[in-house]
C-alpha positions in Angstrom: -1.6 -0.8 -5.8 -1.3 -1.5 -2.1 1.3 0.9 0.6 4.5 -1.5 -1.4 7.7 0.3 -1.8 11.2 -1.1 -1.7 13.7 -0.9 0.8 17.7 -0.9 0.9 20.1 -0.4 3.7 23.4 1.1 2.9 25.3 1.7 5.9 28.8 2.9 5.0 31.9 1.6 6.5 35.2 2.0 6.3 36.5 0.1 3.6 32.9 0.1 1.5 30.3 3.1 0.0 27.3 1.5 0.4 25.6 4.7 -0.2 27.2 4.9 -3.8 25.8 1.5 -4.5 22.1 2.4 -2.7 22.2 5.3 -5.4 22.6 3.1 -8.1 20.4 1.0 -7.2 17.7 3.4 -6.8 18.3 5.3 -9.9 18.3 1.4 -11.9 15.0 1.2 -9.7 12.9 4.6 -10.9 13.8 3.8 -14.7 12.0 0.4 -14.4 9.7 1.7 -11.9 8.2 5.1 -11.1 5.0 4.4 -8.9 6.4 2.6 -5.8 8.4 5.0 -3.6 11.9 4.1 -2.3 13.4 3.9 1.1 17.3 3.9 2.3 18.2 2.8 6.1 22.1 4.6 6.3 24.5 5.6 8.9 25.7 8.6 6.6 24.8 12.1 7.2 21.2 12.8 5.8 22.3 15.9 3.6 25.1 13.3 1.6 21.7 11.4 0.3 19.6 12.3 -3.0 16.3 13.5 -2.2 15.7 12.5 -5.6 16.1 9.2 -5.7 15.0 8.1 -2.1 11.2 9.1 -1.0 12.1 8.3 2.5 15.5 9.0 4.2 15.6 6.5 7.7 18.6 6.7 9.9 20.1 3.3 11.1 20.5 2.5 14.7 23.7 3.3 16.0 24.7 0.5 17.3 24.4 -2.0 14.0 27.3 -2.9 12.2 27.5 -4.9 9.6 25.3 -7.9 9.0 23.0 -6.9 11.8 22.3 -3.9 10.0 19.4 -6.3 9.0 17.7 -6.8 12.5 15.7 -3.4 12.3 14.1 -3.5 8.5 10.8 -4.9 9.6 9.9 -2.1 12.1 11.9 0.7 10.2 10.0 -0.1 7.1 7.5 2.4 5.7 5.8 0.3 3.9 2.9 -2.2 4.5 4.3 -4.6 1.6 8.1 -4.0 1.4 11.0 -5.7 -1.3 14.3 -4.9 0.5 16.7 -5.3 -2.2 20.4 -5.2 -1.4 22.5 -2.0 -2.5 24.8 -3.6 -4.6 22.3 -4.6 -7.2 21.0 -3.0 -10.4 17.7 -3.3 -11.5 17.7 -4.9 -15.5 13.6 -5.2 -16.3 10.2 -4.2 -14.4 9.2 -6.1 -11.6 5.9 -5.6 -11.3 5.6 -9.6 -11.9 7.6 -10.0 -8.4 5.1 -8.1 -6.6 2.3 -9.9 -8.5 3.5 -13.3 -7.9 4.6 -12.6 -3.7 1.6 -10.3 -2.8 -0.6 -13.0 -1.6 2.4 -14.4 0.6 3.7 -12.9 3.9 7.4 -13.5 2.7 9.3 -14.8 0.1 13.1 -14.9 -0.2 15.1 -15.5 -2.9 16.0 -18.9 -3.9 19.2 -19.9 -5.7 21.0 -17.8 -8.4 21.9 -17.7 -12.4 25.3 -16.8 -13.4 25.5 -14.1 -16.6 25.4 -17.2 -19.0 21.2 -16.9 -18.0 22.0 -20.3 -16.4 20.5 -21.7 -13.3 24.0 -22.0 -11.1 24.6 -25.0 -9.5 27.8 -24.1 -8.0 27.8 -24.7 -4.3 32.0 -23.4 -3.6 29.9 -20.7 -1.6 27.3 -22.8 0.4 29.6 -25.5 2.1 27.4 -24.1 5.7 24.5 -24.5 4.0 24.9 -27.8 2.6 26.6 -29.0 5.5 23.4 -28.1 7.7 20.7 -29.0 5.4 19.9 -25.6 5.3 17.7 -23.6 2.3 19.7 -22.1 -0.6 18.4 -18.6 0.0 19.3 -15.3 -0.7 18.4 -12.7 1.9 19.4 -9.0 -0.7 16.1 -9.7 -2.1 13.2 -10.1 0.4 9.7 -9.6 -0.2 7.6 -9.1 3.1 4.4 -7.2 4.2 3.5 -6.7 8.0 1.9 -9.9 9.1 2.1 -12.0 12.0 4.1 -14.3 10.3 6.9 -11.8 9.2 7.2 -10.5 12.2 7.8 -14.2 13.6 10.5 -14.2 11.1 12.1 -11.4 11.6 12.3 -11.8 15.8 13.8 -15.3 14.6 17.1 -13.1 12.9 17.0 -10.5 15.4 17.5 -13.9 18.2 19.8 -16.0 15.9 22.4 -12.9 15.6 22.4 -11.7 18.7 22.9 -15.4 20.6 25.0 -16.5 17.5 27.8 -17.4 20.3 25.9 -19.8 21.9 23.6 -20.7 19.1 26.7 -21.6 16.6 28.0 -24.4 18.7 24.5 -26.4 18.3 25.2 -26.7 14.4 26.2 -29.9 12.7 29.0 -27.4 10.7 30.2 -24.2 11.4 32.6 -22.1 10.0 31.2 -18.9 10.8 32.4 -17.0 14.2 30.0 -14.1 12.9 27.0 -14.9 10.6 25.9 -13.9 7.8 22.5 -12.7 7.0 21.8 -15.5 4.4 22.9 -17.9 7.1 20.7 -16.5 9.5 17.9 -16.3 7.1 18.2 -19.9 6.3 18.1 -20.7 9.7 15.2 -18.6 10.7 13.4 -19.8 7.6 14.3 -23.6 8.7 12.9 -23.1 11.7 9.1 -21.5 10.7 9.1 -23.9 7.5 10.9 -23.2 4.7 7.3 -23.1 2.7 6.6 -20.2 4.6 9.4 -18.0 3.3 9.4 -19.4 -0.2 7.4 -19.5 -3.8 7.3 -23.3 -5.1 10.6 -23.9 -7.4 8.3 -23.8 -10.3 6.9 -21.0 -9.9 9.9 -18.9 -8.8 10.6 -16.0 -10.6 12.7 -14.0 -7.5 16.3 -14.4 -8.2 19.0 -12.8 -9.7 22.7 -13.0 -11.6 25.4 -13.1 -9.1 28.5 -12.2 -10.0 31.1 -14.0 -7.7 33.8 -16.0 -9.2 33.5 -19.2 -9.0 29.9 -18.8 -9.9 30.8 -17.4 -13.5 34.0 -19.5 -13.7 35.9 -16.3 -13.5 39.6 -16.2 -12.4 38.8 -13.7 -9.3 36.4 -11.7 -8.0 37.0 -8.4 -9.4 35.3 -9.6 -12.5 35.0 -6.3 -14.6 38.4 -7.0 -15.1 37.6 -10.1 -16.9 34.2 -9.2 -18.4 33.0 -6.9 -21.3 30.2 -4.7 -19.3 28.0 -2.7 -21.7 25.4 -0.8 -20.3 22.9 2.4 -20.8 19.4 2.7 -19.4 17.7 0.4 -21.5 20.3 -2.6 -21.7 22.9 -4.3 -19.5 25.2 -6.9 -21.0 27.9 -8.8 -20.2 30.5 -10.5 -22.6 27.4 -9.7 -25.5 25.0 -11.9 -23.1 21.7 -9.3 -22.1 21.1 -9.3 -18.2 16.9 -9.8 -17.9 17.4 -10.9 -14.1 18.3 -8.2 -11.7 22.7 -8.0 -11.2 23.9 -8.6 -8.2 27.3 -7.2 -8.9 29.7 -7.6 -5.9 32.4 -5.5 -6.5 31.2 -2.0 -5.2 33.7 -0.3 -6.7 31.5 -0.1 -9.8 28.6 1.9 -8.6 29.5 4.7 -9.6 30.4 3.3 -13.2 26.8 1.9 -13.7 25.5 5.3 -11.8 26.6 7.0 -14.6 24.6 5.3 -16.9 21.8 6.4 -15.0 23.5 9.8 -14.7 24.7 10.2 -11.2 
């Protein structure tokens, strides 16, 4: 095993804990996974964060908000080959296939998504802007990338795109965005170096996950544990009796600490 080790960013605002949900996700992380070390990028006070969970503890520039919390994980990384996951997820099986299957790539971003039926989602309520611009159906809260000349080109691509967005915006076919988003961006950026670049063949495609938005699961609105039978404990995470074997991207971050406590934090 190489320098790999994942990644999150959890920088709290005031209307969200990220760092509940970067918890979580670490904790869902170290059952599956106890070799590769873990890394969190946050704006919150260093003595708030578990020195158990987290190997490395990396304060965020002060001036990111937001989305562009993203434009500083290539050089803030720790780690020659990197998976930044995003903090609202928890972690269902191993993945030391994912690292297998992206380690002779520079990058590889997720493509698509499966809804908690374990089907493929072809639901596209959510990517009018990326239809609209003919752009990639990626997925930027799971990234694979190692320090290459090529992810670096990548990653100055975001760091451009967001901050000339203003100007940028008004040169696309469709725009409803006044600030992007970091899968918009991504798209983008991976549009413009070659989408083969930044991607594993649909066949062989094993990064993705279950997300959990609405329409996606034909659910009546987002807060969907209000809808949904959850039950978890270390070994098993189901929803309405279905098993989870793809990682959960689970949206509403008021439940982080519920599924922390599974985990028990």
């Amino acid at each position: 095993m190489s320098n790999q080790g994942y990644l999150i960013i959890a920088n709290n605002c005031e209307t969200q804990d990220y760092l509940a949900c970067a918890h979580t996700l670490a904790a869902s992380i170290r059952h599956w996974d106890s070799q590769r070390p873990i890394a969190v990028i946050t704006n919150v006070s260093l003595d708030q964060v578990s020195s158990e969970l987290f190997d490395q503890v990396i304060s965020s520039s002060p001036n990111r908000q937001g989305f562009s919390s993203d434009l500083d994980v290539y050089d803030l990384t720790p780690w020659t080959e990197t998976f930044k996951i995003e903090s609202d997820v928890i972690i269902t099986r191993p993945l030391d296939s994912w690292w297998s299957s992206c380690q002779n790539h520079d990058l590889v971003i997720a493509q698509g998504c499966y809804n908690y039926f374990g089907q493929s989602s072809d639901v596209r309520y959510y990517r009018i802007m990326n239809d609209a611009n003919f752009l990639p159906d990626l997925y930027n809260g799971l990234t694979y990338f190692k320090k290459s000349e090529r992810a670096q080109e990548f990653f100055n691509l975001v760091t451009l795109l967001f901050t000339e967005w203003n100007s940028i915006k008004s040169d696309l076919p469709y725009n409803i965005e006044d600030e992007p988003t970091t899968d918009t961006v991504y798209a983008l950026a991976a549009q413009l170096i070659g989408r083969e670049h930044c991607t594993l063949p649909p066949s062989v495609n094993p990064i993705s996950w279950v997300h959990m938005k609405a329409q996606i699961n034909y659910l009546l609105e987002e807060q969907w544990s209000r809808q949904c039978i959850v039950e978890h404990g270390p070994d098993h995470f189901r929803i309405n009796t279905y098993a989870q074997f793809k990682p959960v991207h689970y949206c509403d971050k008021m439940m982080s600490k519920q599924l922390g406590a599974r985990y028990g934090i």
